[in-house]
C-alpha positions as CSV (number, residue, x, y, z in Angstrom):
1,X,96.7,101.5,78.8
2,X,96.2,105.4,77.7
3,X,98.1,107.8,78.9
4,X,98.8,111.4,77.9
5,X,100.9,114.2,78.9
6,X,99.1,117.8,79.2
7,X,99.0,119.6,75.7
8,X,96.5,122.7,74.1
9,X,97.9,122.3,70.8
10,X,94.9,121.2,68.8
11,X,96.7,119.0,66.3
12,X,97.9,117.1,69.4
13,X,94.7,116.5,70.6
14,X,92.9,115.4,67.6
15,X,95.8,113.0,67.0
16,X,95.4,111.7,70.4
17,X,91.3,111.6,69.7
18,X,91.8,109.7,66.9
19,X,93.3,106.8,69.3
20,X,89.9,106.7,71.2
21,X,87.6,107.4,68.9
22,X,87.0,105.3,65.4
23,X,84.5,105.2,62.5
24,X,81.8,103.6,63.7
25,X,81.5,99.8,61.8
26,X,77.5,100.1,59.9
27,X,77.2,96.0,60.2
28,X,74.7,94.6,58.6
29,X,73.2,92.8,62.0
30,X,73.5,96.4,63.6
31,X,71.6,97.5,61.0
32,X,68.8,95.1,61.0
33,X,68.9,95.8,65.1
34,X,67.7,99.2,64.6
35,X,65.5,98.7,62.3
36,X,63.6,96.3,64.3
37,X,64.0,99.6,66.8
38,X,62.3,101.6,64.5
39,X,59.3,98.8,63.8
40,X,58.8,98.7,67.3
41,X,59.0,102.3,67.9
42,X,56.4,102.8,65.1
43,X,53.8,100.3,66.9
44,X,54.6,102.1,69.8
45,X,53.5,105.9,68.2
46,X,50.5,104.2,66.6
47,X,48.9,102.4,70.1
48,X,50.5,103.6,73.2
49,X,47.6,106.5,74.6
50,X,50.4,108.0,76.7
51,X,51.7,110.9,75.4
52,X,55.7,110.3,73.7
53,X,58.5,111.3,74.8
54,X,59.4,114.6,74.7
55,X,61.7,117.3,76.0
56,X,60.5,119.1,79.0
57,X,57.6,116.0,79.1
58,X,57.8,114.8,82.8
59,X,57.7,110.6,82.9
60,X,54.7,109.7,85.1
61,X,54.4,106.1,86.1
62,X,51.6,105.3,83.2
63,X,54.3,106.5,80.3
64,X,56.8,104.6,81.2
65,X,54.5,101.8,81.6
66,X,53.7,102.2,78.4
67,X,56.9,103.1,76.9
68,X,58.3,100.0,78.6
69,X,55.5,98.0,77.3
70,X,56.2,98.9,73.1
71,X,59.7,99.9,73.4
72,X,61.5,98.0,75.9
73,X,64.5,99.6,77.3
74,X,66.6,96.5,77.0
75,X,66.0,96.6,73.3
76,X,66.8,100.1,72.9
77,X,70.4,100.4,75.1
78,X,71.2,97.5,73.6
79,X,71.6,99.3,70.1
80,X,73.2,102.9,71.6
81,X,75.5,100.1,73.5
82,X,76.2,98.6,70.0
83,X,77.0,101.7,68.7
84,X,79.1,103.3,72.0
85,X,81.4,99.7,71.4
86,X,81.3,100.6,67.5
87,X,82.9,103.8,67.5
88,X,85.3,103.1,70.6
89,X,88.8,101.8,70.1
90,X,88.6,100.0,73.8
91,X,85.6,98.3,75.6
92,X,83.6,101.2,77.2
93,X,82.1,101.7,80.5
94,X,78.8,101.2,79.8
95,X,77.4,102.3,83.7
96,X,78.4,105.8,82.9
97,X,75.8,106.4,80.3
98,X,71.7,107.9,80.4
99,X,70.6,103.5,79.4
100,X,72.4,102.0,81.8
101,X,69.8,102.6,85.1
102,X,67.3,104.2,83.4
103,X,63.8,102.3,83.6
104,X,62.2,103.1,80.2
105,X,63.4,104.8,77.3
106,X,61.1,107.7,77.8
107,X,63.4,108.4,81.1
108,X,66.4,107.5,79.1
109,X,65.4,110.2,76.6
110,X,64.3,112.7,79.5
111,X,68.1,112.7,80.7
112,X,69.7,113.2,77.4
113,X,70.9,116.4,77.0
114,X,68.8,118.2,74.6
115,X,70.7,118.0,71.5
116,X,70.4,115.0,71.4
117,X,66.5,114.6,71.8
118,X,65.9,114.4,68.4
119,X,62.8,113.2,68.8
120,X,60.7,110.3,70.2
121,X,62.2,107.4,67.6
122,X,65.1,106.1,69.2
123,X,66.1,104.7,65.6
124,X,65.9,108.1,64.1
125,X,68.7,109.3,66.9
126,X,71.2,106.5,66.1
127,X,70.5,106.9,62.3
128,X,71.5,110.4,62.7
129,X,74.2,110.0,65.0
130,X,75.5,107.5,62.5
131,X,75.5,110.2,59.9
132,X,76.9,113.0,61.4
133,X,80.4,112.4,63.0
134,X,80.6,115.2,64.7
135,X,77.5,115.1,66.5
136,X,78.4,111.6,67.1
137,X,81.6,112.9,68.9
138,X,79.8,115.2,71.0
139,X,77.2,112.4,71.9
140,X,79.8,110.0,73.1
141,X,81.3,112.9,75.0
142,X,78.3,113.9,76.9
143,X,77.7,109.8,77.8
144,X,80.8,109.3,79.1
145,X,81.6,112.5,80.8
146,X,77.9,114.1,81.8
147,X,77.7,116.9,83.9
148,X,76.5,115.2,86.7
149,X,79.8,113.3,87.4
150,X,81.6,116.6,88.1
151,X,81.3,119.4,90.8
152,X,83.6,122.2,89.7
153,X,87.1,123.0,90.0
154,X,87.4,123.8,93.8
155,X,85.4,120.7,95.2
156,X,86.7,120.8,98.6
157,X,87.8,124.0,100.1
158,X,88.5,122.9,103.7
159,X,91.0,120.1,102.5
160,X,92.8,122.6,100.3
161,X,93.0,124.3,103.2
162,X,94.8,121.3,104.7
163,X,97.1,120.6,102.0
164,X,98.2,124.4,102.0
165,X,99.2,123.7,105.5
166,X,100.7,120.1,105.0
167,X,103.3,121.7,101.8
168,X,104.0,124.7,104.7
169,X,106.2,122.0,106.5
170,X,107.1,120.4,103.0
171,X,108.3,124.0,101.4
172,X,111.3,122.8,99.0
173,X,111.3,119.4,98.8
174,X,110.4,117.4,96.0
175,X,107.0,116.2,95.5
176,X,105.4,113.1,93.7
177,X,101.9,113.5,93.9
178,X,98.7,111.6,92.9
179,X,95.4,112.4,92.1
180,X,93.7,108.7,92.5
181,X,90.8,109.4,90.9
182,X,91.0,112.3,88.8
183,X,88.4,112.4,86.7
184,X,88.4,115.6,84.4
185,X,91.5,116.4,85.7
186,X,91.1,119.6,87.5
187,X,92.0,118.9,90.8
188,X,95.5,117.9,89.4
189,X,95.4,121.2,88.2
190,X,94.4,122.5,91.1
191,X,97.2,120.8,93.2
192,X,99.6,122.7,90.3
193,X,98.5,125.5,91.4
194,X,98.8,125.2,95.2
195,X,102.7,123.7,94.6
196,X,103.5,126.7,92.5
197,X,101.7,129.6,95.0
198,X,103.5,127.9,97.2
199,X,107.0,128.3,95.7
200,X,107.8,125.2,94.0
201,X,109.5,125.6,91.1
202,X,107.8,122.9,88.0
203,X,111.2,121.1,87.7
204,X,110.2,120.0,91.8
205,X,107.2,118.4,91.4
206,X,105.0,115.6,89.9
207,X,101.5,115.2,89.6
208,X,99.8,112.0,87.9
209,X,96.2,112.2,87.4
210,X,94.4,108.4,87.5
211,X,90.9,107.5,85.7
212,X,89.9,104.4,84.5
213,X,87.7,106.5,81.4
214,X,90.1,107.3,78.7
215,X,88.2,110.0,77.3
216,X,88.5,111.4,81.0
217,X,92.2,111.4,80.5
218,X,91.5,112.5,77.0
219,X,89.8,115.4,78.0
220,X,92.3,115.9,81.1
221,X,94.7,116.4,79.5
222,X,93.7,118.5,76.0
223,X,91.4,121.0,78.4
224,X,89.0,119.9,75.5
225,X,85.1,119.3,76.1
226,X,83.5,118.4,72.7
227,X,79.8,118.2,74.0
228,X,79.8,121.4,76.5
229,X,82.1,124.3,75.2
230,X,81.2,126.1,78.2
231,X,82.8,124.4,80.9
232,X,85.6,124.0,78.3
233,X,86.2,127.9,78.8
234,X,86.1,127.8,82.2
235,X,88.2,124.6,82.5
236,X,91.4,126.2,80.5
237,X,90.6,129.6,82.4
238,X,91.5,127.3,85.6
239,X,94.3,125.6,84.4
240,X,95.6,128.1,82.3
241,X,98.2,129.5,84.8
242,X,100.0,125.7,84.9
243,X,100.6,125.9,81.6
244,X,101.5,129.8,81.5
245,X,104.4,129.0,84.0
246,X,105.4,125.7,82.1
247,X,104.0,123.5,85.5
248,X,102.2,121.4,82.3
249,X,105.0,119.2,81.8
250,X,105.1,118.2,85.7
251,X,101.7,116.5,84.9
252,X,100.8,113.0,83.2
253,X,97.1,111.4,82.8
254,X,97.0,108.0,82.2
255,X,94.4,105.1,82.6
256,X,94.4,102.8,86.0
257,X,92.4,100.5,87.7
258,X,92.6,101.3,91.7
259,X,91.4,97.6,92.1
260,X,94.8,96.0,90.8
261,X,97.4,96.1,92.9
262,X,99.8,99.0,92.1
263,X,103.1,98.3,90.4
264,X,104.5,101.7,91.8
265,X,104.8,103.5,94.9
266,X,106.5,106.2,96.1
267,X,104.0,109.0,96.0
268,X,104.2,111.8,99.0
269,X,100.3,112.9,98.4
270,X,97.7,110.9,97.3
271,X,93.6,112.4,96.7
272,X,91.2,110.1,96.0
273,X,88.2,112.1,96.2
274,X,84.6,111.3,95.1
275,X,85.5,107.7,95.2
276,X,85.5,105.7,97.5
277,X,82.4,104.5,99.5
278,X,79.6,105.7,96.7
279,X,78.0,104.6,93.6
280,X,81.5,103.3,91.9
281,X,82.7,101.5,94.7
282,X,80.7,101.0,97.5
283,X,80.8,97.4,98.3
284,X,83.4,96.3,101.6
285,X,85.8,93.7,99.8
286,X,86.6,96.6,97.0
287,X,86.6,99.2,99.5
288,X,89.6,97.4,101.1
289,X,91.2,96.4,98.1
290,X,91.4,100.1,97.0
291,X,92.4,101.4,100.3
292,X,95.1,98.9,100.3
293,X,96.2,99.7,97.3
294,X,96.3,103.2,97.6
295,X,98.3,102.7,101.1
296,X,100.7,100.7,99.4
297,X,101.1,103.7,96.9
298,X,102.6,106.0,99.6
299,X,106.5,107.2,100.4
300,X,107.1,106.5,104.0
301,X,106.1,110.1,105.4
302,X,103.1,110.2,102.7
303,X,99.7,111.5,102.9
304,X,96.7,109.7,101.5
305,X,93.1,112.5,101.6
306,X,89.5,111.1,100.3
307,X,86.7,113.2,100.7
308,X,83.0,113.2,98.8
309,X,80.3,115.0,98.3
310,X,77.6,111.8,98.4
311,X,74.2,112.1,99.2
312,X,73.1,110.0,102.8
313,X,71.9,106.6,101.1
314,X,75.7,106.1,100.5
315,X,76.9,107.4,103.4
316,X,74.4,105.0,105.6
317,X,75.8,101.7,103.9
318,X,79.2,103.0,104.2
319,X,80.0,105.5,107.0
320,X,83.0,107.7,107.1
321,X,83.8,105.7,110.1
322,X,84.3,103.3,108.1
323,X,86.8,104.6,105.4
324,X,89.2,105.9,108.9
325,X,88.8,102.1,110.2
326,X,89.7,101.0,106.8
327,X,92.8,103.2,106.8
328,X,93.9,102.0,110.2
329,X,93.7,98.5,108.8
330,X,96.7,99.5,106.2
331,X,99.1,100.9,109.2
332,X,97.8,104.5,108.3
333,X,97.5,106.8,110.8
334,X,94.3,108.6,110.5
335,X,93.7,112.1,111.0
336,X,91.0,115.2,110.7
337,X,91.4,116.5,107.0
338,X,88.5,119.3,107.1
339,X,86.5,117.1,104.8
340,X,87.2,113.5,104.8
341,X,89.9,111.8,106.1
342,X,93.7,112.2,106.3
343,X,95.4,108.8,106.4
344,X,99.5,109.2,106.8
345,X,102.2,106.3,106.1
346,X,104.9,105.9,108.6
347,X,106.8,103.1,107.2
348,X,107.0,101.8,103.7
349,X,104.3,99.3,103.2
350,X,106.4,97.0,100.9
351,X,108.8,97.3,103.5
352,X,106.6,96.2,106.0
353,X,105.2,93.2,103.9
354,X,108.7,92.2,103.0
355,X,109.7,91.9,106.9
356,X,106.4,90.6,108.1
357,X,107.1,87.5,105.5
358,X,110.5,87.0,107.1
């Protein structure tokens, strides 16, 4: 399992790259594979009547007919997929990148970012991607961690609002928080922030930041965005005042699955925003697995806050209703949070196991 603690130094984070990311192995079946791409793709330029892709070119239903019909997009994720698994040191998540829903290449190639739209020949991307490792870095980067996965540093103003007014009645006592699903890491940061306005010195706290993507905890933790140096500037601007006041060292990122069962607990706060009940985990049995597991997390006393920002298809096949009756399930007592839920543990769950098995 990865797991880093918060550092700017550069050296530090390219070491700490380097145990993610690896030369990509040139086989000489992957190489064959993309050449049959490139066949294909030249059949495809030299028949299909439907214009190519193309930045800006919007994909009506008779190109990606047509792309789909020369250039099938099973055939042409299967080599980036070849090459994401290549160049990573652990088995990737494949869902996260522009192949895995996309119904032709030519909308695959719409949602790249345009960097990378290199031009219609799918081949010619991965040959140059392959030859340039730096744009190959960037590339994995913007698959993994696209824009569209993250909102901004304040995501949820009304439940900071909350937790401002949970740490009033908590003002000196240690903390052991945890930011379930953490993601680029800034509301860790964020929750750095709040403890410290609110008087806690860094030596009283903890914050753990979760993700199953190690390149999210990579990038968590380094403030370090290879493919998008913009929101990197605004990223260290945000959690530059943790590491100013030496808060950094309170923090640790590391790489979980929420669907195990936890092998720790003890946590006062717990956020598991964006989560739960949308495109990552949406169906009922993991729903309760996660919720369980994230009860069982909790110090007696503890908090647990999910919120999201999903659009209404999710929230129709799983209503926030839902989530609070989940909650309940666990022993949690649920509660307004301003957006989402508030869930609180009153007595140690493995305490209440332990005595329900006696």
């Amino acid at each position: 399992m990865v797991g880093f603690r918060p550092s700017l130094d550069p050296e530090v984070a390219r070491r700490h790259l380097e145990l993610l990311l690896v030369a990509p192995h040139r086989s000489a079946s992957f190489q064959r594979a993309i050449k049959r791409l490139n066949d294909r793709f030249l059949v495809y330029a030299a028949t299909s009547p439907a214009p190519l892709p193309a930045p800006g070119l919007v994909v009506t239903p008779e190109i990606r007919c047509q792309s789909e019909m020369y250039l099938p997009i099973k055939e042409v994720a299967g080599c980036f997929n070849r090459l994401y698994c290549s160049a990573l040191a652990y088995p990737p998540i494949l869902s996260s990148t522009p192949f895995h829903d996309a119904l032709s290449w030519a909308d695959a190639f719409s949602a790249l970012p345009p960097k990378f739209q290199l031009g219609a020949n799918p081949a010619r991307i991965l040959a140059a991607l392959l030859d340039n490792r730096n744009l190959l870095q960037e590339f994995i980067f913007a698959s993994f961690l696209p824009r569209r996965f993250y909102g901004g540093v304040v995501r949820y103003p009304k439940q900071e609002e909350f937790i401002r007014e949970w740490l009033s009645k908590k003002r000196g006592e240690p903390l052991r928080c945890l930011d379930a699903a953490c993601g680029d890491g800034a509301g860790c940061y964020g929750l750095a922030r709040l403890l410290l306005d609110g008087g806690w010195r860094p030596d009283q706290f903890a914050i753990e930041g979760w993700t199953l993507e190690p390149l999210e905890i990579w990038a968590a933790a380094h403030g370090s965005f290879p493919h998008d140096p913009h929101r990197e500037r605004l990223f260290r601007s945000w959690a530059g005042p943790v590491f100013e006041l030496g808060a950094d060292s309170a923090l640790l990122f590391r790489q979980a699955d929420l669907l195990q069962r936890p092998s720790t607990h003890g946590y006062d706060l717990i956020l598991c925003n964006g989560l739960l009940g949308g495109p990552i985990i949406n169906r009922h049995n993991g729903l309760r697995r996660v919720v369980a597991n994230l009860a069982a997390l909790l110090a007696p006393g503890g908090v647990l806050l999910a919120a999201d920002h999903f659009h209404g298809g999710w929230k129709k096949q799983n209503p926030g209703e839902f989530l609070g009756a989940l909650c309940k399930e666990c022993g949690l007592i649920v509660t307004e949070a301003g957006e989402g839920v508030a869930a609180m543990q009153i007595t140690a769950s493995w305490d209440r196991e332990n005595s329900g098995s006696r």
